[in-house]
C-alpha positions in Angstrom: -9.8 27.6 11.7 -8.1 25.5 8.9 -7.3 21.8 9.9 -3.9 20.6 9.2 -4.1 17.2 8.7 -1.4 14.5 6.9 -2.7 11.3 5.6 0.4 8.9 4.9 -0.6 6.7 1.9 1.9 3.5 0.8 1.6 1.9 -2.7 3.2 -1.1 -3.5 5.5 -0.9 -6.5 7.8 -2.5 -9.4 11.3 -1.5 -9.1 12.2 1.7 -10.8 8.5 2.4 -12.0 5.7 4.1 -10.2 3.5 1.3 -11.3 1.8 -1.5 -9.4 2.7 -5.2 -9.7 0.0 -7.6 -10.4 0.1 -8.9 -6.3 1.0 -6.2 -3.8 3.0 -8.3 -1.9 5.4 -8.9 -5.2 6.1 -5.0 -4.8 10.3 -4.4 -5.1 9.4 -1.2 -3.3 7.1 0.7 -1.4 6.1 4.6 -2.4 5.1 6.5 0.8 4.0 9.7 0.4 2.3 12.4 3.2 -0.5 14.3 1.7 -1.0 17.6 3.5 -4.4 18.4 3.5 -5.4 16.4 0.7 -3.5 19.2 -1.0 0.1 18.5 -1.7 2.7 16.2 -1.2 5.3 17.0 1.7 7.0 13.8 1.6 7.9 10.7 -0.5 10.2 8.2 0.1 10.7 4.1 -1.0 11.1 1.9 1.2 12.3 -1.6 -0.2 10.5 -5.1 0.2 13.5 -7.5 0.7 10.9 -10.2 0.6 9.8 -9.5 -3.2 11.9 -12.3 -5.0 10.9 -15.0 -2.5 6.9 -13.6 -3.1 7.4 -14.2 -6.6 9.1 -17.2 -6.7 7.8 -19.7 -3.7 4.3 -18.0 -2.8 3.4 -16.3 -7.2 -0.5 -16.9 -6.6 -2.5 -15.0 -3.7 -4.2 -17.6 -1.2 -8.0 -18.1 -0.9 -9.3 -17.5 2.0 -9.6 -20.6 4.3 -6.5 -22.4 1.9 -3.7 -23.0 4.3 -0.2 -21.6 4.0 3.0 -22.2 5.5 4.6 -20.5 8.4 7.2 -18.8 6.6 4.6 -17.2 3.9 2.6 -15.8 7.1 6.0 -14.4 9.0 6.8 -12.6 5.0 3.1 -11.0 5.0 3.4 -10.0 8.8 7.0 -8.3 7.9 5.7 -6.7 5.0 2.8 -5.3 7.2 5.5 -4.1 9.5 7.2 -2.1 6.6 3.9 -0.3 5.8 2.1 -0.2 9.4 2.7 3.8 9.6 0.7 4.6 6.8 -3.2 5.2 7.1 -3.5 3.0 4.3 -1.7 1.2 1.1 -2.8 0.5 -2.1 -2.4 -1.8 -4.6 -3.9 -4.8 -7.5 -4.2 -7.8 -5.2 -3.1 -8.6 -2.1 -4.8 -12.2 -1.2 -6.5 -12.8 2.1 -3.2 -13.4 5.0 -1.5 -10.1 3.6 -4.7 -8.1 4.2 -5.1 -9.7 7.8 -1.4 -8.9 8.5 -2.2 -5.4 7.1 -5.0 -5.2 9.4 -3.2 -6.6 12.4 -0.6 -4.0 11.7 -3.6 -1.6 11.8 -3.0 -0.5 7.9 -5.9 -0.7 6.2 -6.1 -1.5 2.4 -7.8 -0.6 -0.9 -7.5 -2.1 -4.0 -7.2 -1.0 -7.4 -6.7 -1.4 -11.0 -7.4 1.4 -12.7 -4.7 4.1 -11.1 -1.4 4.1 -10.8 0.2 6.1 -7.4 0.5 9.3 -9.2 -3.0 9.4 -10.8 -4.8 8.1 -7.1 -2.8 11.1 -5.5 -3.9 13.4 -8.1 -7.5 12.5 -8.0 -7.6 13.1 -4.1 -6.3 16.2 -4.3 -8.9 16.8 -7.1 -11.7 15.4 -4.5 -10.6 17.0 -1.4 -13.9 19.2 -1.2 -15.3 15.2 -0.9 -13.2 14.7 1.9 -14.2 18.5 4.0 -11.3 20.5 3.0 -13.2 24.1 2.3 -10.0 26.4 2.0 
């Protein structure tokens, strides 16, 4: 019996490129795609990040973890997480340490990168899905 399975993957992205911004959380847009059995894409869709101009403006530079930020930057990360919670994981450069806790919270986990860009990571799963158990 051949397992169907969809993985729903998020990548945080600059406006009207499929690339990633240097901090995820500076992403004018969200790329969600559902890979069907590691094999194709049956969805993709954008999903805007209305908090992307204050990220880059008011909070530019990740926090380190333990450095205290304000309320309003930890209600931003927590929305953002909200945006993204349905997919199994997002992707992106940086994301600083409250963004990957609100992440987690939202039960999203995260991976970072700096070598891909969405379309290359998607094509290099679908090249490794014998890695991940697919055998059809």
């Amino acid at each position: 019996m051949i397992r169907e399975e969809i993985e729903r993957i998020g990548y945080g992205v600059i406006a009207d490129q499929d690339e990633y911004p240097h901090v995820f959380s500076h992403s004018d847009r969200f790329l969600i795609v559902d890979l069907k059995n590691r094999k194709e894409v049956v969805m993709r869709e954008y999903r805007p990040n209305p908090y992307a101009e204050i990220c880059k403006t008011k909070y530019a530079k990740p926090a380190f973890i333990g450095e205290k930020i304000s309320d309003e930057e930890l209600e931003i990360y927590q929305k953002i997480a909200e945006i993204v919670k349905d997919c199994y994981h997002v992707l992106g450069k940086n994301f600083g340490s409250y963004p990957i806790k609100a992440l987690q919270d939202a039960g999203t986990d995260f991976l970072m990168t700096n070598s891909y860009n969405p379309q290359e990571h998607i094509e290099r799963l679908i090249k490794a899905r014998y890695i991940a158990g697919y055998r059809d």
